[in-house]
VONU-483678 format. One record per residue (C-alpha): residue number from 1; residue in three letters; x, y, z. Coordinates in pm, 1 decimal, m for minus. Layout:
R    k    r        c1        c2        c3
R  NUM  ALA         X         Y         Z
...
***
This chain:
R    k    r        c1        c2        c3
R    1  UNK    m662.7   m1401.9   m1307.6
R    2  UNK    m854.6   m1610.6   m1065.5
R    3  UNK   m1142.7   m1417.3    m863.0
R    4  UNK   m1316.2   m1396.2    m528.4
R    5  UNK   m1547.3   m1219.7    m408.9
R    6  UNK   m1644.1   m1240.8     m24.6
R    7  UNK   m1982.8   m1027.7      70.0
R    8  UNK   m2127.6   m1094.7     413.8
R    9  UNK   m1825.6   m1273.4     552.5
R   10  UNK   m1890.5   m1538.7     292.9
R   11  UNK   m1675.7   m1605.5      15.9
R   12  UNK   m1981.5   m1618.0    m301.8
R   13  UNK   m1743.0   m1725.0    m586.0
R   14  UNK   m1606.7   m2072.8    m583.2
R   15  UNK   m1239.3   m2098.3    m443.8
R   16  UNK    m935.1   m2211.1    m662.3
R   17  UNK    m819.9   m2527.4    m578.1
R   18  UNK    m716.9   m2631.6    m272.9
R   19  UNK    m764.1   m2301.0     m41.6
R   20  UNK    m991.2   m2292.5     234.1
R   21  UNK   m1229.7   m2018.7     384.4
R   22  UNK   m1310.9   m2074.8     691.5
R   23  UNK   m1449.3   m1824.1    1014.6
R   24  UNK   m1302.5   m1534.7     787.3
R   25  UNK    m958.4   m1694.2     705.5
R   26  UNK    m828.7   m1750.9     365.2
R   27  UNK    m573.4   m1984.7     362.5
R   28  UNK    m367.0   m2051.6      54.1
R   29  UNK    m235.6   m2421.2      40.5
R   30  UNK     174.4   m2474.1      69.2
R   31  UNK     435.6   m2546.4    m177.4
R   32  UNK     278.1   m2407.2    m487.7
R   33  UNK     398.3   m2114.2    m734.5
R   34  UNK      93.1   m1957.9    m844.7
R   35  UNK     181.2   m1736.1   m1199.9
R   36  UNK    m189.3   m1556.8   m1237.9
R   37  UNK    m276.0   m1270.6    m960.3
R   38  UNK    m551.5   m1339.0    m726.8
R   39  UNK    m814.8   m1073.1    m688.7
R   40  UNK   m1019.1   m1022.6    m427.9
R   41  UNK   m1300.6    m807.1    m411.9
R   42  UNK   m1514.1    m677.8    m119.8
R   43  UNK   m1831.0    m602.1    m183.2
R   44  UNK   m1968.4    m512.6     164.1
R   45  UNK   m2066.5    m129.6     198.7
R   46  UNK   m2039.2    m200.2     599.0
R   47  UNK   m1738.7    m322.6     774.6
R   48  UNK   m1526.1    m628.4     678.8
R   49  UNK   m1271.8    m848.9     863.9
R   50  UNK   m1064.2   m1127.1     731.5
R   51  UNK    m695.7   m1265.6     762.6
R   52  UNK    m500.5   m1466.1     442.4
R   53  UNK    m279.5   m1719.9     543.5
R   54  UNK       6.2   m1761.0     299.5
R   55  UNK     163.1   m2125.8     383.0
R   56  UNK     510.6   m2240.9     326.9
R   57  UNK     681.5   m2211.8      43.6
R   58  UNK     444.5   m2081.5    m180.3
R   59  UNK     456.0   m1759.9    m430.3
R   60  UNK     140.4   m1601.3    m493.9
R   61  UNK      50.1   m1255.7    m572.1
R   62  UNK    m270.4   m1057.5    m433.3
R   63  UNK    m519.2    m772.5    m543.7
R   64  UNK    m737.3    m654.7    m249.7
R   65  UNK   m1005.6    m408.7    m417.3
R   66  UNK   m1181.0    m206.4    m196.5
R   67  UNK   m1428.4       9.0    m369.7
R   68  UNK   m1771.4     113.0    m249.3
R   69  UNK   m2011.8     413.6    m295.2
R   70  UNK   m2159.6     344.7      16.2
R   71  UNK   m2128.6     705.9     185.8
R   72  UNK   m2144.4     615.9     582.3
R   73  UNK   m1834.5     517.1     811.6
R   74  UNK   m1698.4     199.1     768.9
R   75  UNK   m1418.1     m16.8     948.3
R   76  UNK   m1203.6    m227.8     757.3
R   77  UNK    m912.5    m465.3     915.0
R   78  UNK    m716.8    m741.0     726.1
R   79  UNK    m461.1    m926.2     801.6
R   80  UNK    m167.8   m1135.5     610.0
R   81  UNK      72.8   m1421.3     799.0
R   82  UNK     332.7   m1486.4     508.6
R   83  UNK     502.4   m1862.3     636.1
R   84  UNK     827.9   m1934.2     606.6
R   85  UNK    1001.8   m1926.4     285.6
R   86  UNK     687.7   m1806.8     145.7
R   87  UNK     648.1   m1516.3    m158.6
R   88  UNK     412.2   m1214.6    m133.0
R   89  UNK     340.3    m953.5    m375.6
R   90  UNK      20.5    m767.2    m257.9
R   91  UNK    m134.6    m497.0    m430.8
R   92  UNK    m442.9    m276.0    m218.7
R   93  UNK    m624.4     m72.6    m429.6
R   94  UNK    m868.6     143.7    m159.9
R   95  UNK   m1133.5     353.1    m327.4
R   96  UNK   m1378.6     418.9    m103.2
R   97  UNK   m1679.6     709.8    m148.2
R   98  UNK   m1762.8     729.3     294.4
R   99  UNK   m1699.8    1050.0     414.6
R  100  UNK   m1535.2     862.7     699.5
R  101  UNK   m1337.9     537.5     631.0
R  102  UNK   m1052.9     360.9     887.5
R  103  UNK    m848.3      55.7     719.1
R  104  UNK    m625.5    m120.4     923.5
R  105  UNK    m393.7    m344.1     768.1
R  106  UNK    m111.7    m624.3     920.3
R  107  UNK     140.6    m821.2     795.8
R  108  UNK     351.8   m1067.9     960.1
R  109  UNK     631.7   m1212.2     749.0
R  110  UNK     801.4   m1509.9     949.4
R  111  UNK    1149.5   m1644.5     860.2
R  112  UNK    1286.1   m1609.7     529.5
R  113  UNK     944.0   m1478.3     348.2
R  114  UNK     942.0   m1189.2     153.5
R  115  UNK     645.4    m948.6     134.3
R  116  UNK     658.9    m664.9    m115.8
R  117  UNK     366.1    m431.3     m92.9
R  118  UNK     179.2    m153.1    m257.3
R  119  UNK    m113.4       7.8    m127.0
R  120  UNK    m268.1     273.8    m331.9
R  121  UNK    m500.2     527.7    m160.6
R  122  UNK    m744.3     743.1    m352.8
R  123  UNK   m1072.5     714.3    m133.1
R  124  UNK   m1246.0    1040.8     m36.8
R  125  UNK   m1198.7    1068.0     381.7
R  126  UNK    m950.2     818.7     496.0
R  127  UNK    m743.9     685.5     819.7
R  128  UNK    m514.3     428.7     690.0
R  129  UNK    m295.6     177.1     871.8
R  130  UNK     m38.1     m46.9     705.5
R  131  UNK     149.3    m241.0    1020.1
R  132  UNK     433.8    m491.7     931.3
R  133  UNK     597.9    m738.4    1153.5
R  134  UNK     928.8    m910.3    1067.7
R  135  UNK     958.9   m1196.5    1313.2
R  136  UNK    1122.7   m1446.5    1181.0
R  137  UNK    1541.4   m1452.3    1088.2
R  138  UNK    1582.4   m1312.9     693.1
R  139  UNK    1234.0   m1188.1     671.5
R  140  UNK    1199.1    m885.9     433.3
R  141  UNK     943.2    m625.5     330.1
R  142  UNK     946.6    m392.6      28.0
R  143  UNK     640.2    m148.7     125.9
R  144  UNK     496.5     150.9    m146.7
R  145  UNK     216.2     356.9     m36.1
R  146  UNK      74.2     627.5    m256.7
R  147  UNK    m231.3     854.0    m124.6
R  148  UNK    m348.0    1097.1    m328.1
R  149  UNK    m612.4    1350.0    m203.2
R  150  UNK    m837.4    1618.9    m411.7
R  151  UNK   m1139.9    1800.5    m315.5
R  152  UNK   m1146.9    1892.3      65.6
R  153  UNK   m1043.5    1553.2     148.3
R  154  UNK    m823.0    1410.8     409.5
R  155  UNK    m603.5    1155.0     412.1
R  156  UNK    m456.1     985.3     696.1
R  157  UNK    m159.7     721.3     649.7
R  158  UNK      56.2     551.9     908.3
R  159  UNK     278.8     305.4     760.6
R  160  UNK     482.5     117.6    1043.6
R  161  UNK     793.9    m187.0    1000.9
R  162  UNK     866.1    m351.6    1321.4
R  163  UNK    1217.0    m556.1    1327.3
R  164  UNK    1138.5    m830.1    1572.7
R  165  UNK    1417.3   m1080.0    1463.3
R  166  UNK    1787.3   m1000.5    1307.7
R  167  UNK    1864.0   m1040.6     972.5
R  168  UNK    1518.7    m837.8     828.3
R  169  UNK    1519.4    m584.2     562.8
R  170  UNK    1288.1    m347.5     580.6
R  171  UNK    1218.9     m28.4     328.3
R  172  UNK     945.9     181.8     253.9
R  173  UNK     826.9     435.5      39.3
R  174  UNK     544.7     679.9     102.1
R  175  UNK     450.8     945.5    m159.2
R  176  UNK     194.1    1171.9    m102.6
R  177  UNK       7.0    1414.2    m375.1
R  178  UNK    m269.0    1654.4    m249.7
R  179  UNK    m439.1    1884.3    m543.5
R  180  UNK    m734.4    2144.4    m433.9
R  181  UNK    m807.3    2175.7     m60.5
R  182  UNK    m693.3    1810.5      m8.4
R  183  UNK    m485.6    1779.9     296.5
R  184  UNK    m282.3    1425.5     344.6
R  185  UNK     m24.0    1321.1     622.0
R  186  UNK     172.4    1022.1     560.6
R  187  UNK     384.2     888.8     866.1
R  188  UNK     631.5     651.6     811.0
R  189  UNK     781.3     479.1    1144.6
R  190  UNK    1039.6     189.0    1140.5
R  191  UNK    1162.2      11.0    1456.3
R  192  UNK    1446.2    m225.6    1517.7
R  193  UNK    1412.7    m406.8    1883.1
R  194  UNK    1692.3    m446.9    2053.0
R  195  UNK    1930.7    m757.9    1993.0
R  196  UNK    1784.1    m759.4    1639.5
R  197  UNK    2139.6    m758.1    1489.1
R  198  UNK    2197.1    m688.6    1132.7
R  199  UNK    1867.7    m560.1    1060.6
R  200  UNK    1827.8    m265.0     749.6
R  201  UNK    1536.1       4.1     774.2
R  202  UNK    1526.4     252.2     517.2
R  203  UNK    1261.1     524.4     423.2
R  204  UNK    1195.2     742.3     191.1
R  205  UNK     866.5     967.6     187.6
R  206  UNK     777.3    1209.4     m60.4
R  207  UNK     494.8    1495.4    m113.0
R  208  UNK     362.4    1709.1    m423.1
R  209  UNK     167.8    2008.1    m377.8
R  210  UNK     m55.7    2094.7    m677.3
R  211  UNK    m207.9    2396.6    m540.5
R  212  UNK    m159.2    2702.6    m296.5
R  213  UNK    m468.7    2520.8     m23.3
R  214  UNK    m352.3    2175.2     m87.0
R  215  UNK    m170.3    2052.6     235.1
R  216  UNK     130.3    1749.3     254.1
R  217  UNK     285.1    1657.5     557.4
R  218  UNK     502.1    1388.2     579.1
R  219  UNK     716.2    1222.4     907.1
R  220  UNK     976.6    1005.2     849.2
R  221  UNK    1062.5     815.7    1203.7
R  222  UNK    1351.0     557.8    1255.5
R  223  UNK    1351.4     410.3    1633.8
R  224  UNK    1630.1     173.2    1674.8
R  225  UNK    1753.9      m3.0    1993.0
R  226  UNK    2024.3    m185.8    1844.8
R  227  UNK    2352.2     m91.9    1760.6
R  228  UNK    2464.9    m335.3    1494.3
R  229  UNK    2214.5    m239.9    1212.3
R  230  UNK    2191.4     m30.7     883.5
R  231  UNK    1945.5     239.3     846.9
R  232  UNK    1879.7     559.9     698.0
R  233  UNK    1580.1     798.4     635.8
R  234  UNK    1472.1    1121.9     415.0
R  235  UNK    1195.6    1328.4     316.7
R  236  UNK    1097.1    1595.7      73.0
R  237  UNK     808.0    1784.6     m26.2
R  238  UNK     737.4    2087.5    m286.1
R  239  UNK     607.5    2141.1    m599.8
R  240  UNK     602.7    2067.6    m933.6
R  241  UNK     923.6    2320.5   m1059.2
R  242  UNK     742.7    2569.7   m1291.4
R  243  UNK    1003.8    2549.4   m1573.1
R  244  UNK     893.4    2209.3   m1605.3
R  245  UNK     538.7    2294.1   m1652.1
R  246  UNK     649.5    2609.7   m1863.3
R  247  UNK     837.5    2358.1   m2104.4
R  248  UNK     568.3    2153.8   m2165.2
R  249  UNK     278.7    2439.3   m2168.8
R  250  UNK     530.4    2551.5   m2450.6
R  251  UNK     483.4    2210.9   m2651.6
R  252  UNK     114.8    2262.1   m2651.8
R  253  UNK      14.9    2041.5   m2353.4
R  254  UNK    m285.0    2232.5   m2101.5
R  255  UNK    m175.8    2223.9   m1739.7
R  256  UNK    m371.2    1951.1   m1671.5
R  257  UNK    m185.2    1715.2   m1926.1
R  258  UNK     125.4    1874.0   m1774.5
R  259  UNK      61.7    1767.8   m1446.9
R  260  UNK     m53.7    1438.3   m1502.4
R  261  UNK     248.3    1405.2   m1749.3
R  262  UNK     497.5    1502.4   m1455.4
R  263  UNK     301.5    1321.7   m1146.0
R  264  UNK     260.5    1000.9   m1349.3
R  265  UNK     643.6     991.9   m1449.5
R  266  UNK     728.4    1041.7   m1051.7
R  267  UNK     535.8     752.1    m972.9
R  268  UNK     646.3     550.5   m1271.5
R  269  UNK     844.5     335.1   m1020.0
R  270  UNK     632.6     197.6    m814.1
R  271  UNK     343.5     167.7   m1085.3
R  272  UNK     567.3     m63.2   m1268.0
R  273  UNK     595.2    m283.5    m982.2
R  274  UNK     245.4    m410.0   m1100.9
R  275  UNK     270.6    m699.1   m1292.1
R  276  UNK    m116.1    m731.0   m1384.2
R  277  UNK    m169.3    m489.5   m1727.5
R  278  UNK    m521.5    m445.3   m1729.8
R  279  UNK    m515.3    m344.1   m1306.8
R  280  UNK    m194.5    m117.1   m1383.4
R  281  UNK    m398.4     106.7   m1650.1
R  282  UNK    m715.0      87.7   m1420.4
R  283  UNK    m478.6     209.9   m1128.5
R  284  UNK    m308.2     523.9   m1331.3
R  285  UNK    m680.6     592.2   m1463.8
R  286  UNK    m779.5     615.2   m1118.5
R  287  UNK    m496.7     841.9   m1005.9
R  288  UNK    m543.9    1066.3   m1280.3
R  289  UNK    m859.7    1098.5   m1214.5
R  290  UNK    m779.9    1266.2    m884.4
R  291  UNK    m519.2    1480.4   m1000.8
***
């Protein structure tokens, strides 16, 4: 896995080859297949800026890790232009310690670049923004978000596709898990503009309660201003069923192995999607930790 770390607005680890940093742009060079994950690390505890440029024709997969103990507000906005043609798998890990914390995220994938996407959020107080533009012809997106909130924390995530040329795919899935007092609203909104023919929007959002002050709300929200498309929506929320939890209390397991048991089997899928061992068990570590 090749590394960098940017502190200050500077980039403090030397580059792999042939990508340039430059007035808080990371741009990765065209027509190259990279195999090992990038990782980038933040290590500001104040707020942080930068956009990645993803150039034509070239496959590359991304780890943003956000984590910092730093316990003030903080502002974080990023941004990713995937070229045409180009290949994007993106993981955001976000475990921030602030009692207040805003992330704003955007994505534009232009014609025929694919983008799939995972953010993970288990910081403490959180307003999250994940914003996705399909403007060019055959663009798609693939976008997982998965918030988990414990304590008397509060999550806030707003996960928006915009279809701004025909031919996109766009789907999404937003699960939501709030143990404690934790209280987390996910809202999921895809748009298809009109004359953006043959577009496909689909959502799915999910929530688990874990206990009777825990709070999930979740708002799936399909605007569409074109007739010739495919689209479709849902959304559930409950709790873990109790014969479930009776079964395997019966096979010697404490509720807490139970639960972890159940909620890492329901987000098995997207887990999986992570290609990068070592950051997969770090990520379920970190989930279960919350749980």
């Amino acid at each position: 896995m090749k590394s960098i770390i940017i502190k200050n607005h500077e980039v403090i680890t030397k580059l792999p080859k042939d990508f340039i940093y430059q007035n808080q742009q990371l741009i990765i060079p065209k027509n190259i297949q990279y195999q090992d994950p990038i990782m980038i690390t933040i290590e500001d505890d104040n707020n942080e800026s930068f956009e990645i440029i993803v150039s034509e024709n070239t496959s590359v997969k991304i780890i943003l890790e956000l984590a910092s103990r730093d316990q003030n507000a903080n502002q974080y906005k990023f941004s990713l232009v995937a070229k045409p043609n180009s290949q994007v798998k993106y993981l955001l890990v976000s475990e921030l310690e602030s009692k207040k914390a805003l992330l704003e995220h955007y994505f534009t994938a232009e014609r025929d670049a694919k983008l799939n996407l995972i953010g993970g959020f288990v910081s403490n107080v959180l307003d999250a923004k994940m914003h996705v533009d399909l403007v060019g012809e055959g663009a798609e997106v693939k976008m997982r978000a998965i918030a988990i909130s414990s304590s008397t924390n509060i999550q806030n995530i707003d996960v928006l596709i915009v279809h701004k040329a025909p031919e996109t795919f766009g789907d999404m899935t937003n699960i939501g898990i709030a143990n404690e007092q934790g209280r987390i609203v996910l809202n999921g909104v895809e748009k298809i503009e009109k004359g953006m023919k043959h577009a496909n929007a689909f959502q799915t959002l999910k929530g688990i309660i874990m206990s009777d002050q825990a709070i999930v709300e979740v708002n799936p929200i399909l605007l569409i201003d074109e007739y010739d498309v495919k689209a479709g929506h849902g959304a559930t929320i409950g709790k873990i069923e109790e014969d479930v939890m009776y079964y395997l209390r019966s096979r010697g397991l404490t509720k807490e192995e139970a639960e972890k048991l159940i909620i890492n089997g329901f987000l098995r899928p997207v887990i999986d999607e992570i290609d990068d061992e070592p950051l997969k068990e770090r990520f379920v570590s970190v989930v279960n930790s919350r749980i």
